[in-house]
FIVO-280079 format. One record per residue (C-alpha): residue in three letters; x, y, z. Coordinates in pm, whole numbers, plus 50000, padded with zeros to 5 digits. Example, Ala and Ser with C-alpha at 12.3 -4.5 7.8 and 13.67 -1.06 7.14 Angstrom:
! residues 2
{'Ala',{51230,49550,50780}}
{'Ser',{51367,49894,50714}}
END
This chain:
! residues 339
{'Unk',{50000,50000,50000}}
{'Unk',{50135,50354,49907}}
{'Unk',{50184,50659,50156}}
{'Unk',{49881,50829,49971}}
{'Unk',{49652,50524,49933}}
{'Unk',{49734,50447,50315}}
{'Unk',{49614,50809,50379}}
{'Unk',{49308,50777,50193}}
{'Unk',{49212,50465,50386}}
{'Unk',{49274,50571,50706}}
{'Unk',{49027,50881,50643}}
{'Unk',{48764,50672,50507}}
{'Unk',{48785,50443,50783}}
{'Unk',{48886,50667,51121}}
{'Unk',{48625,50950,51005}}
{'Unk',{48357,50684,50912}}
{'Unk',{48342,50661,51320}}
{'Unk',{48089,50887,51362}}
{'Unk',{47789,50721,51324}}
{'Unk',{47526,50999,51142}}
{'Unk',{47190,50877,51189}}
{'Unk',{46982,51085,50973}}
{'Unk',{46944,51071,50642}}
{'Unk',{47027,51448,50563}}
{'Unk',{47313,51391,50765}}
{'Unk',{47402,51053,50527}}
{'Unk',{47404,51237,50215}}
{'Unk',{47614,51524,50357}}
{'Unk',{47859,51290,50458}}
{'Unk',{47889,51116,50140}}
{'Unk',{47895,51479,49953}}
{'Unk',{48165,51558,50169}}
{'Unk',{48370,51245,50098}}
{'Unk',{48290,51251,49708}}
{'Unk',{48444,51583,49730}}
{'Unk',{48776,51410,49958}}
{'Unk',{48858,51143,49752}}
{'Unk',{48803,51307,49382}}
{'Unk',{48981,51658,49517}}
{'Unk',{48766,51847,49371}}
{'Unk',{48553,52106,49550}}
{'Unk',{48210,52059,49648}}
{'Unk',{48031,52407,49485}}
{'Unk',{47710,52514,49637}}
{'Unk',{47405,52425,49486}}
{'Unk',{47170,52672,49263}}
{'Unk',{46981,52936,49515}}
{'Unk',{46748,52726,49686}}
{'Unk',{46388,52913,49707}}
{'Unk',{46175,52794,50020}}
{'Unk',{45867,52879,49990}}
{'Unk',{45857,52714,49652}}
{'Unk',{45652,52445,49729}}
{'Unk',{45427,52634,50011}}
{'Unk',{45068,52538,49924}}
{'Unk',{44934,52846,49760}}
{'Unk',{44676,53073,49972}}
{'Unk',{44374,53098,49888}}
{'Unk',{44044,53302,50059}}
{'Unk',{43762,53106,50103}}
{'Unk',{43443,53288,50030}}
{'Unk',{43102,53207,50089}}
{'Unk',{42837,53190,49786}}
{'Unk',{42571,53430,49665}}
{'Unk',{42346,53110,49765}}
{'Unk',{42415,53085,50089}}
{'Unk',{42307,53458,50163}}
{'Unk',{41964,53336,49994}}
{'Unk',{41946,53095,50259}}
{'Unk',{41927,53317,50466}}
{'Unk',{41673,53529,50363}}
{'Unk',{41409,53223,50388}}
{'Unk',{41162,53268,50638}}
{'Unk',{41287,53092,50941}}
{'Unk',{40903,53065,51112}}
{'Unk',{40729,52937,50815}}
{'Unk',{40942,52612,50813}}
{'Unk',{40741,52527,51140}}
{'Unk',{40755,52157,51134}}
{'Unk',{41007,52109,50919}}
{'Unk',{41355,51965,51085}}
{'Unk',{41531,52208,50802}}
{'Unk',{41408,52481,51072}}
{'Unk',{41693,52426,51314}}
{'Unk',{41979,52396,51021}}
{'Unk',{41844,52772,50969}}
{'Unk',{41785,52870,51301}}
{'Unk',{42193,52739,51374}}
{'Unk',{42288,52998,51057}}
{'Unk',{42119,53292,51169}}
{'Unk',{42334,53246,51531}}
{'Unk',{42629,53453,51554}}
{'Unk',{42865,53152,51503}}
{'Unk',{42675,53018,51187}}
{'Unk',{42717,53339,51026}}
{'Unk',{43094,53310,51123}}
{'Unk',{43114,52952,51073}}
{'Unk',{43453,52860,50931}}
{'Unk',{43443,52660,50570}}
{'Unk',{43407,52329,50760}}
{'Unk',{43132,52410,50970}}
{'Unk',{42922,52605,50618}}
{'Unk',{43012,52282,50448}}
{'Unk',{42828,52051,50747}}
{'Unk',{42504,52290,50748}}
{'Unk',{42477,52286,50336}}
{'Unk',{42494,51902,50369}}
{'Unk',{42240,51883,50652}}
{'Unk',{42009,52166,50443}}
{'Unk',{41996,51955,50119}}
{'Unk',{41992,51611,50314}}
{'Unk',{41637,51770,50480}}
{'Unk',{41491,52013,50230}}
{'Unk',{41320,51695,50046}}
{'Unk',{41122,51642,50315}}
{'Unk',{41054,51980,50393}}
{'Unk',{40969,52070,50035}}
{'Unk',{40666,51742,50032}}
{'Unk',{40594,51911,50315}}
{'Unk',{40505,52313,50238}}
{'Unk',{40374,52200,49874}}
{'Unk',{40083,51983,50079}}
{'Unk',{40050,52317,50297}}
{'Unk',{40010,52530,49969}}
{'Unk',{40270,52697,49995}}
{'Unk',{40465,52646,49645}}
{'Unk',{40644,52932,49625}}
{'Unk',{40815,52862,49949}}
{'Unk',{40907,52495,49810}}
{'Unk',{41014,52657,49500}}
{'Unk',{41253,52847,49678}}
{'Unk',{41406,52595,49873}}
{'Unk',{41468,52348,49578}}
{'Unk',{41622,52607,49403}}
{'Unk',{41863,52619,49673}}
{'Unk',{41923,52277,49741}}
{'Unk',{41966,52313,49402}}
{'Unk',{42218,52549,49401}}
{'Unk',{42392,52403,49656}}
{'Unk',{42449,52048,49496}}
{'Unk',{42600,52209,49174}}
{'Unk',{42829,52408,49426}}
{'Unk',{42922,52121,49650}}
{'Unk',{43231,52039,49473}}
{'Unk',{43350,52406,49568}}
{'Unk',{43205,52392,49928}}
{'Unk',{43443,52074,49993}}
{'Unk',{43727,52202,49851}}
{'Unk',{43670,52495,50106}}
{'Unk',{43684,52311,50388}}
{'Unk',{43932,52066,50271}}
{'Unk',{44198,52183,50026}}
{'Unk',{44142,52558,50121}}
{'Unk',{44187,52478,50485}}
{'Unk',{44426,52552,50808}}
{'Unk',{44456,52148,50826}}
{'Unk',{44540,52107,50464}}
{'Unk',{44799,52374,50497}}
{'Unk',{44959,52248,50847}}
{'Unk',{44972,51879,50655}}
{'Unk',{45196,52063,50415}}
{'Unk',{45401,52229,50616}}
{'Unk',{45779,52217,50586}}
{'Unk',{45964,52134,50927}}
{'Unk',{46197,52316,51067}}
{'Unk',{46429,51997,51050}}
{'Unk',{46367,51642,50895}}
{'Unk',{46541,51490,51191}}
{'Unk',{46481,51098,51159}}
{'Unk',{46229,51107,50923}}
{'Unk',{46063,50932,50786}}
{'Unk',{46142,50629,50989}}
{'Unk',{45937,50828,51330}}
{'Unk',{45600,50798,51064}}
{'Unk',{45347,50545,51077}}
{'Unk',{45018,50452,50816}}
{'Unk',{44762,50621,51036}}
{'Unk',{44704,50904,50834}}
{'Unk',{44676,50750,50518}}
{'Unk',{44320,50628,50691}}
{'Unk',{44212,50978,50767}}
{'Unk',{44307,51114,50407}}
{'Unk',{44105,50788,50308}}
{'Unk',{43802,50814,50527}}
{'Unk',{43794,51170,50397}}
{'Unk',{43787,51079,50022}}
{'Unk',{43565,50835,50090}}
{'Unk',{43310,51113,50252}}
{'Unk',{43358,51362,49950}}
{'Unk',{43243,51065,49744}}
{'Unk',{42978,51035,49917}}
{'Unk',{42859,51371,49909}}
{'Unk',{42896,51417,49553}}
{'Unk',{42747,51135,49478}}
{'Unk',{42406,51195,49651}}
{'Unk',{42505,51096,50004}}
{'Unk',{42468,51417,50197}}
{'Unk',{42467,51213,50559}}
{'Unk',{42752,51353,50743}}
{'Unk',{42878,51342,51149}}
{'Unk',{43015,51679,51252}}
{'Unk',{43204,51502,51497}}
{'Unk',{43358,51209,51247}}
{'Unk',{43458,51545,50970}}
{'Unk',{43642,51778,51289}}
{'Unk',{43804,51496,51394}}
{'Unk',{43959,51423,51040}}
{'Unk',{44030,51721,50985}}
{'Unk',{44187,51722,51257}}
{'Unk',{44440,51463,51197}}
{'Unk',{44568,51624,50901}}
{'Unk',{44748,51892,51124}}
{'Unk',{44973,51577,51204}}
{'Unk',{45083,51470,50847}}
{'Unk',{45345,51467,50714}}
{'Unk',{45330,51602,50343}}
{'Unk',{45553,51895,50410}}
{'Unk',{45824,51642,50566}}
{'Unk',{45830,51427,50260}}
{'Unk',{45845,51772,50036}}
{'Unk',{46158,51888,50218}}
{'Unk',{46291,51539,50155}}
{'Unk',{46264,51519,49794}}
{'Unk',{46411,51872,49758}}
{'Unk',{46697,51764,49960}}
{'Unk',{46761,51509,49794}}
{'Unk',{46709,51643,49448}}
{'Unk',{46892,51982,49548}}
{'Unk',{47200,51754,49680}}
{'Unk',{47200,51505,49401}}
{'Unk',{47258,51764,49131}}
{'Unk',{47554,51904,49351}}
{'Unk',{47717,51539,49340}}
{'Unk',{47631,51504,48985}}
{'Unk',{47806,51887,48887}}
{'Unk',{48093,51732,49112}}
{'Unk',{48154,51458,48922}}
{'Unk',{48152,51583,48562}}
{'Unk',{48408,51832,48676}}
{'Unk',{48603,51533,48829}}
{'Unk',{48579,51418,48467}}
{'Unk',{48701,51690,48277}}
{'Unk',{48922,51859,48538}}
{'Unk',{49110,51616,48751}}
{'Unk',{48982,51207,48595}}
{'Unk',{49068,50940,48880}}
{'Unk',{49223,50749,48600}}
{'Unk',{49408,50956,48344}}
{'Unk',{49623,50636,48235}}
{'Unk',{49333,50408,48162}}
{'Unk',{49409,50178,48508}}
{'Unk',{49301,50209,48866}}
{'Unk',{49425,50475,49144}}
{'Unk',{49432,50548,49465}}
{'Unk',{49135,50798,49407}}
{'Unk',{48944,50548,49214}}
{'Unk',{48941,50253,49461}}
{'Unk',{48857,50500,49758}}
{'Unk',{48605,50645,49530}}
{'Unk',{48463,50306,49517}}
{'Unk',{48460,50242,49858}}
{'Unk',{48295,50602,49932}}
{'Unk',{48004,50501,49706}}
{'Unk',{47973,50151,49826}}
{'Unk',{47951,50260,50170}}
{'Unk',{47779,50591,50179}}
{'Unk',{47570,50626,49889}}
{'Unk',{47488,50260,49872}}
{'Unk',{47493,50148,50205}}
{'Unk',{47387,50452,50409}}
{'Unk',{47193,50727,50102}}
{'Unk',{47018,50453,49904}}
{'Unk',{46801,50260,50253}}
{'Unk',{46706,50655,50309}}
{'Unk',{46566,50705,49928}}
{'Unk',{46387,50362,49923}}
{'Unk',{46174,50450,50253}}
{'Unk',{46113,50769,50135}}
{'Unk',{45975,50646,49792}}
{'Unk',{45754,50380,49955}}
{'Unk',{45646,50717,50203}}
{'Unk',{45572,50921,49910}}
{'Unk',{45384,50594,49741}}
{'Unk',{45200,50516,50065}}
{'Unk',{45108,50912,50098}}
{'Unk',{45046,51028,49738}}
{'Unk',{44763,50724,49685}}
{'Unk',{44528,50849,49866}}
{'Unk',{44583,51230,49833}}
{'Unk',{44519,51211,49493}}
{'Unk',{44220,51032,49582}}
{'Unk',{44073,51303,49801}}
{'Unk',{44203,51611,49518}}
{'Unk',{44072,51450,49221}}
{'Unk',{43669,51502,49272}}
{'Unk',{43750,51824,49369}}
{'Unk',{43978,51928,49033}}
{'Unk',{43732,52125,48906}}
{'Unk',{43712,52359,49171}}
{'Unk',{44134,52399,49190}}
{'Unk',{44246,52731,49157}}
{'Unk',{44514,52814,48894}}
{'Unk',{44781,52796,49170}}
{'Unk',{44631,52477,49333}}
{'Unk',{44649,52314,48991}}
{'Unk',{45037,52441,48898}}
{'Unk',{45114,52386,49311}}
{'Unk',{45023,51985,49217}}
{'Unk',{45201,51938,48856}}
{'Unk',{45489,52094,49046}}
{'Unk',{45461,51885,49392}}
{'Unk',{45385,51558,49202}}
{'Unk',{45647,51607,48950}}
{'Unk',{45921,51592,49270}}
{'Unk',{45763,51322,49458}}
{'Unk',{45745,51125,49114}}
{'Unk',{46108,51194,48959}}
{'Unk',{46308,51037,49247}}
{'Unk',{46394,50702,49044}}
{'Unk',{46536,50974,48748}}
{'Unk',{46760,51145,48972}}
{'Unk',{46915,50777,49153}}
{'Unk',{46971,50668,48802}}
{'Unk',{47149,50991,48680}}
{'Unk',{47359,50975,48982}}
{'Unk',{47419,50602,48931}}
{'Unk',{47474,50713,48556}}
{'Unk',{47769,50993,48646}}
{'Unk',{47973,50737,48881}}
{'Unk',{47960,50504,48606}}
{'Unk',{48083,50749,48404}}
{'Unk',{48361,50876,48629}}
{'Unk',{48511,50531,48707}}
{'Unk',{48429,50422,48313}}
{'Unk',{48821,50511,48259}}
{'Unk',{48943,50307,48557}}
{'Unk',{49018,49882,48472}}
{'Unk',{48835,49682,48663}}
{'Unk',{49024,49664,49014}}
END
């Protein structure tokens, strides 16, 4: 063994001590030692924006309909259980009612105004009915909107796509529950738009609810990491290429064996575990969120719609980016005989 190739060893193996349990921390630490062995500086990546993949904001509104509501006489639905779904909107808090709450009371207003419509037309009183069918009406053809309100326009929604302040272990600290409430929740906008306006206020909160606890944001920081970090390895090694090859005389060096030994320990051994479990996150995850946004496409705004080409695209391209890498190590050792 030469002085230099003794050197290199010795670094690979006396740093490789430190045990770096994350997987941010993994590909750092084989960025750093692609940079070691190949002697060529690791550059900084291309300005990184942030907020690129926020989910757009958007201002829920509520519909010209719903202010017809309320102009319906409350006392001459005496007798009709579509009373108290108007009596609970002309209360402070129904007129404030977040997009959630106006979504349960148009449900529970065109699962009763059937009833209540058989009911005023055998009192006589068809222009009354008339009205009310016109806004059940309305209300179906809106319901589409009205969901993706309370859903896709919502605090949850956002806080399920919120970026951490730090990946930390993820996403090995995740677990499949979610995936049931995203499900549940598709299944329920199904529902709804197909007919089935029976809803539990209790069941929707509560779902709601545990999207404030997902992890969508987590697994977009990921796949920008690694995406962001992979091109810096990639520009690394096509200047290792034309700038400083590991095997300018056609046979192996010292630089190409430890190069080999970086990339079968840290990229395969310690990167790669990280990228498979966060494909089969993003595959577990992705399922069923498309499940719940489809339905509601045609109510997307323009940003929604680019936000999800853009989000999907990252999640999606991971298998690209492993094989380009794969692609540029080939390339760099290509000069090197087999060892």
């Amino acid at each position: 063994m030469t002085r230099r190739s003794g050197w290199l060893f010795c670094l690979l193996v006396l740093t490789g001590c430190t045990d770096t349990e994350t997987g941010p921390d993994h590909i750092d630490e084989y960025l750093q030692r692609l940079a070691t062995v190949t002697g060529v500086e690791l550059v900084a990546g291309a300005p990184h924006d942030a907020n690129r993949l926020d989910l757009p904001r958007q201002q829920a509104t509520a519909s010209p309909v719903s202010n017809q509501i309320d102009l319906i006489d409350f006392l001459s639905l005496s007798g009709c259980a579509l009373q108290v779904n108007l009596g609970r909107r002309n209360t402070q808090l129904g007129r404030t009612a977040s997009p959630s709450q106006r979504l349960l009371l148009d449900l529970e207003f065109m699962d009763l105004a059937p009833e209540c419509i058989t009911l005023l037309r055998e009192r006589g009183d068809d222009e009354l009915a008339s009205t009310l069918a016109k806004v059940s009406d309305e209300r179906q053809t809106l319901l589409s909107e009205s969901i993706a309100q309370a859903v896709l326009m919502g605090p949850e929604w956002r806080l399920f796509w919120e970026r951490p302040a730090t990946l930390g272990n993820y996403p090995v600290d995740t677990n499949s529950a979610i995936t049931g409430s995203l499900s549940r929740l598709s299944d329920l906008t199904g529902d709804w738009l197909g007919g089935n306006w029976q809803a539990s206020n209790r069941e929707f909160e509560i779902l709601l609810s545990d999207l404030r606890a997902g992890d969508g944001g987590a697994l977009l920081a990921a796949h920008s990491l690694v995406s962001r970090e992979l091109e810096r390895a990639n520009t690394l090694l096509a200047r290792t290429q034309s700038t400083a090859p590991l095997c300018p005389f056609g046979n192996p060096t010292d630089r190409s064996r430890a190069m080999e030994q970086v990339v079968a320990r840290f990229f395969v051994g310690a990167v790669q575990p990280w990228l498979v479990r966060l494909r089969q996150r993003a595959e577990l995850l992705l399922a069923p969120v498309t499940a719940l946004e489809a339905p509601l496409s045609a109510a997307w705004s323009p940003q929604y719609r680019a936000w999800v080409v853009e989000r999907d695209h990252l999640l999606n391209h991971q298998t690209e980016l492993i094989r380009a890498h794969i692609a540029s190590i080939q390339a760099t050792l290509a000069p090197c005989a087999p060892s």
